[in-house]
Every structure is written in C-alpha cells, then in structure tokens.
C-alpha positions in Angstrom: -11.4 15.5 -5.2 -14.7 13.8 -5.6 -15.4 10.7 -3.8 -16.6 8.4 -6.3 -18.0 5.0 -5.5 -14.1 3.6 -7.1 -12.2 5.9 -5.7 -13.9 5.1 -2.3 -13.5 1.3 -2.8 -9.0 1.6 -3.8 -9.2 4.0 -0.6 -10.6 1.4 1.4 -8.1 -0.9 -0.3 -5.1 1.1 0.2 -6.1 1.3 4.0 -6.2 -2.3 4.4 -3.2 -3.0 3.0 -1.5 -0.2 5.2 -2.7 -2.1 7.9 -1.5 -5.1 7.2 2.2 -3.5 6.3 1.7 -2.1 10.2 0.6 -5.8 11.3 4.0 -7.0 10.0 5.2 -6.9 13.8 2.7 -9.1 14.9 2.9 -12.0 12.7 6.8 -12.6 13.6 10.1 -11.0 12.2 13.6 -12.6 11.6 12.5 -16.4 11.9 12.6 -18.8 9.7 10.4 -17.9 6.4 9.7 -14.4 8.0 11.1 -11.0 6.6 14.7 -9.8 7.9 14.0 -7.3 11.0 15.1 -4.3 8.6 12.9 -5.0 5.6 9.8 -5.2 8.2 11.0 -1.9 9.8 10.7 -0.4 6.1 7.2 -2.3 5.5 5.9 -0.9 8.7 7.0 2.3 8.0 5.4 2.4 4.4 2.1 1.3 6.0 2.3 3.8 8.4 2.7 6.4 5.8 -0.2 4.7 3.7 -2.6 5.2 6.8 -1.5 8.5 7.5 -1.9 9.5 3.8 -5.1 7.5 3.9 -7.2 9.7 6.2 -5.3 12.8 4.6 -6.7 11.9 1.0 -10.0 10.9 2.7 -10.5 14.5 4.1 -9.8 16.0 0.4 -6.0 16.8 0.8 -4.3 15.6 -2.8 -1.1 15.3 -0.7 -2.6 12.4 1.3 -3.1 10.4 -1.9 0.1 11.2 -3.3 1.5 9.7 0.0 -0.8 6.6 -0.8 0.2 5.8 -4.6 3.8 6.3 -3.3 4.2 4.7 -0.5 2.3 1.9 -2.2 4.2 2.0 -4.8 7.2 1.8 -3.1 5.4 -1.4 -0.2 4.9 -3.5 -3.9 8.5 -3.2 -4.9 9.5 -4.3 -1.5 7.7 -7.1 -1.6 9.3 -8.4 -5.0 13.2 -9.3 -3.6 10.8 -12.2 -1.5 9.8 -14.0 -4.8 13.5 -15.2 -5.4 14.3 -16.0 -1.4 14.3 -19.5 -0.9 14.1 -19.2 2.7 10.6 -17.4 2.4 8.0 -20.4 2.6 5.5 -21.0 0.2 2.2 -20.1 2.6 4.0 -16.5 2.8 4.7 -16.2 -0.8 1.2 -16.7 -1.5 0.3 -13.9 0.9 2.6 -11.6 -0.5 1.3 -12.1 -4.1 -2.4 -11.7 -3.2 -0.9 -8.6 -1.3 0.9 -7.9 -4.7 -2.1 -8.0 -6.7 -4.3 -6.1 -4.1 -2.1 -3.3 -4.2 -2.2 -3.0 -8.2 -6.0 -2.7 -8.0 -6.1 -0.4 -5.2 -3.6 1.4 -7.2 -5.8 1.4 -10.4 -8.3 3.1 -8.4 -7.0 5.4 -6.7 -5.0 6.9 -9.7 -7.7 8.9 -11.6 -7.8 11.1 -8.5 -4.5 12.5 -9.1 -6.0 13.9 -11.9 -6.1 18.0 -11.4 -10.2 19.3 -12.4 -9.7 21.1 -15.7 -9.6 25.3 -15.3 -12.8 26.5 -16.7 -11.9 29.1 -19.1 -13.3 32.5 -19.0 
C-alpha cells in the first residue's frame, strides 16, 4: 500500500477523529445534552479500534485500514440516532455534523487503498 500524499492526509483524518471518539470521556457523559453512558462506551470503543487500525494501516498492514473504514463506518452511523434527540443541544449537534462530514472525507481518502495492486501477468 503506497502512501500517497491523499491517502496520507484521510489517515491523518481518520486518526483525529479516533481521537476524538476516545476523548468522548472527557468532555462529559449522561448529562444533560451529552450522549447516554452506553452509546459513549460504543464511541470510545470504535475510536479505539480506529487508532489501533490507524498505526496498523500506517505500517502497510491492509487489515489496519479495513479496521479504519469499518469502524468508521460504523462511528458515522452512531452519530446519526443524535440528529432526531431533542435532548442533544444544538452546540453538540453542530459538532457531530462537522464530525459527520469529516468522517465522509477521511473515508473518501482512505478508500482507494483497499484497492488490491493488479497481478502482473506472465
């Protein structure tokens, strides 16, 4: 897997985000307008996965950015259920779309390198 200067910058982009999935203990769980205790367990858990799978797809391992589109993936659709919550305030909303977004692109990236190098034929 060649590091190309995109596939480099959705890397990056994917690492962030992990991070911030991992930071979801910090900025307060179960209070008013915060996620539920058990949907930031599950976040936290997909950015740990997304870090892990980070440095994995970093060193050349295709497994470590499988582990990074899916646990992605799967970060973005847990973020959706927060659009129709009333409780969730507005200045978290806004995060979680910008998170939403950021994710697509680091997605859109990252994808091309799932791509397999064609077999030379002999």
């Amino acid at each position: 897997m060649r590091h190309t200067r995109t596939f480099t910058v959705g890397l990056v982009l994917a690492g962030l985000l992990g991070l911030s999935d991992v930071a979801t203990w910090l900025f307060g769980v179960g209070g008013p307008g915060q996620p539920p205790v058990a949907a930031a367990a599950v976040i936290t858990l997909l950015g740990a996965i997304t870090l892990a799978g980070t440095w994995l797809a970093w060193r050349g391992r295709r497994g470590g950015l499988v582990a990074v589109v899916v646990s992605r993936i799967l970060s973005g659709l847990a973020m959706l259920p927060a659009f129709g919550d009333d409780t969730i305030s507005t200045a978290n909303e806004v995060l979680l779309g910008v998170g939403l977004a950021v994710t697509v692109a680091a997605l859109a990236l990252i994808w091309p390198g799932l791509r397999r190098p064609a077999v030379a034929a002999s």
